[in-house]
N, C-alpha and C positions, 0 to 999 in steps of 0.2 A: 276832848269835848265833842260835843250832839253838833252835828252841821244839819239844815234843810236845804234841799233847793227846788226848783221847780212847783214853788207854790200854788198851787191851782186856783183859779177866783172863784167863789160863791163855796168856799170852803173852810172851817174854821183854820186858824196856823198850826201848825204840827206842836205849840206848846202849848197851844189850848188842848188838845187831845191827851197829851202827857202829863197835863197837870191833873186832869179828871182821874187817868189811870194811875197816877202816884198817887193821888189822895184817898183812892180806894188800898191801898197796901196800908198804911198804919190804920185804917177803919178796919182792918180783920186782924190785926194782931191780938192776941189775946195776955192783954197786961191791961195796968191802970187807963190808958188811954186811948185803947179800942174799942169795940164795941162783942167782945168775948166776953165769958162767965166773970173773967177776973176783973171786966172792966164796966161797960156800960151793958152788958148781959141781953143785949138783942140779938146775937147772933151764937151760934154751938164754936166748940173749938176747934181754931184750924191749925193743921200743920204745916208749916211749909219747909218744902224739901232745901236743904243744902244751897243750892244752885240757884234759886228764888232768892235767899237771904242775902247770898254772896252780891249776888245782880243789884237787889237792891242797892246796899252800901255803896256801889260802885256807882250809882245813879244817885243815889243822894250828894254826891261829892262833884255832880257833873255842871258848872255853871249854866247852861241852860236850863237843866231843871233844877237848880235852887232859884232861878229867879223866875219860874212859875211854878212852885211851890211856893213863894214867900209870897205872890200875888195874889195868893189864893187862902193864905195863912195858915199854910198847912206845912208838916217836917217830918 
């Protein structure tokens, strides 16, 4: 699991920042529910390498960001 420490004041929380940057990964997928040709067609198609996909999955499954993901209403 995702640990923070050393929170700094006048700064959002480190799952504020990671929920902003997760929510931008399914917004460039290019399938029904991104914003690719296959999907909502605002954006060209992206590829993403091997090591990007893999990362993901492994962050999707991490309980601190599923519970800012789910705050956010995003998967």
């Amino acid at each position: 699991s995702v640990i923070f420490i050393n929170q700094l004041q006048g700064l959002w929380p480190v799952e504020r920042y990671l929920s902003l940057l997760t929510g931008e990964l399914p917004r460039l997928r290019d399938d029904s529910d991104g914003y690719g040709p296959r999907g909502r067609d605002f954006i060209v198609h992206v590829d993403f390498p091997a090591e990007v996909i893999h990362a993901w999955q492994t962050l999707k499954h991490d309980a601190v960001l599923i519970e800012a993901m789910e705050s956010r209403s995003l998967r």
